[in-house]
N, C-alpha and C positions, 0 to 999 in steps of 0.2 A: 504494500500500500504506500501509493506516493503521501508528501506531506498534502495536496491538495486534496487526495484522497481523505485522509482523516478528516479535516475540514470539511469535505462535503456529507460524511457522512450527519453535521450539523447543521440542516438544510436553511434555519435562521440567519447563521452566521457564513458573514460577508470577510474574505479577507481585504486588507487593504495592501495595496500595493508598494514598494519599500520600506514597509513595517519590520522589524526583528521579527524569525519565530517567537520568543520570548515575548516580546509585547503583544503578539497574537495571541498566542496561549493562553498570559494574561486576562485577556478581552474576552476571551472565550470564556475560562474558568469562570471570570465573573456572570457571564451571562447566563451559567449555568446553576448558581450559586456552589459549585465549590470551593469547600476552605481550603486555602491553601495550607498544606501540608497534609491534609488528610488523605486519606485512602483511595479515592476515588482521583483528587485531585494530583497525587505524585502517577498513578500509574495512567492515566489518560497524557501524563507531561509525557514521562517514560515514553507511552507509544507513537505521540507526536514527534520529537526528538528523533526516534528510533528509523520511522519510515521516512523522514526528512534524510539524515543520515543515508540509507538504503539506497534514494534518491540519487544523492551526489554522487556515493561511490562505487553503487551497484549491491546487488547480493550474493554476489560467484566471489568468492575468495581465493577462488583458480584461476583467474583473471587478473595480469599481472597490470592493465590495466589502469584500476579500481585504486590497486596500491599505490601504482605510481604517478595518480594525482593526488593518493591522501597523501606522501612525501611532499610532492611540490606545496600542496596549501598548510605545512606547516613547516615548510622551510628549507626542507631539505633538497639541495642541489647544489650540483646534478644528483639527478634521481637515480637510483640505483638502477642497474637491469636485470635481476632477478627477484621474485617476491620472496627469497631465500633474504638477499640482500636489504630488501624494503622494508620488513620485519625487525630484521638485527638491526638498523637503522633506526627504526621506529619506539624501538627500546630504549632510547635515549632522548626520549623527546619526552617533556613534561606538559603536557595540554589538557584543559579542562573539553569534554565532549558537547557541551552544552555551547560554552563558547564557539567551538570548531563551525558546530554548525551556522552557528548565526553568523560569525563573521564571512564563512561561504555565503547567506545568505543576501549580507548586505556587501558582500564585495571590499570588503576590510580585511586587514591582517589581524591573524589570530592572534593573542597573547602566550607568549609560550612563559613557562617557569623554570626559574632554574634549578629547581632541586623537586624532588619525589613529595621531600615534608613540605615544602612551599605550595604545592598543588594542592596536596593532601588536606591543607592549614583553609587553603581559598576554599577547597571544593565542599568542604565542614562548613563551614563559617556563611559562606552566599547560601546554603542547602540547592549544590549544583551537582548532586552525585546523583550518577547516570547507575538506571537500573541491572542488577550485574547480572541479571538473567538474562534480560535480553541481549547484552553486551558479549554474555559467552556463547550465544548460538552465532553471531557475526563473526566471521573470521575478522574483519577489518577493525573493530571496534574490538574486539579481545587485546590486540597488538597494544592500545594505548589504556589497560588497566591498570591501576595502580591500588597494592593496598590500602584500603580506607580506615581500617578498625581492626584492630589487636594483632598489632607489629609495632 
């Protein structure tokens, strides 16, 4: 499901045209009344996020691809030529997945971090941790997890 997919299946809501997903969402949640942070509201974010994601970078993780535009939009280059390479690459990249997307979105540069705990500290802190279920069925989205809790 693309991101305009999930959005349409909320036949009310309109998106707007160079808005963040995040400020969507937003608009959205509210229109629904979800509380933010509750159950309904993290896992509707989650799948919003997630098919956005799927979007940009495909869902074949055998697709070297996929990879080697998630390397370009977060910095790395030259891009490797192997998804062997793209990976072992990608393990050194400290990026929050919420951000990734929206700055894809909006045509911005991502923020990258320079340490594991500096991500870890943001992604705690804004409540931007991307759901680890859906994260470990994507091959693409696996490559940028990081411990969150009890390490």
């Amino acid at each position: 499901m693309s991101s305009k997919g999930f959005f349409s299946s909320f036949r009310e809501f309109e998106r707007e045209p160079g808005a963040s997903l995040t400020e969507e969402f937003e608009r959205l949640a509210i229109s629904r009344n979800w509380k933010v942070g509750g159950k309904k509201y993290r896992k509707n974010r989650g799948k919003c996020f997630a098919s956005e994601f799927d979007r940009l970078y495909g869902t074949d993780g055998s697709k070297i691809a996929g990879w080697q535009r998630l390397c370009l939009d977060v910095g790395i280059d030259p891009c490797p030529g192997s998804i062997t390479a793209c990976r072992k690459a990608l393990k050194a990249v400290n990026v929050n997945i919420y951000d990734l997307v929206d700055a894809r979105a909006r045509s911005t540069e991502v923020r990258l971090f320079p340490s594991k705990a500096a991500l870890r500290d943001y992604s705690i802190g804004e409540d931007k941790i991307f759901p680890k279920k859906a994260a470990k069925k994507d091959g693409f989205l696996h490559g940028l997890l990081i411990h969150m809790f009890g390490r």
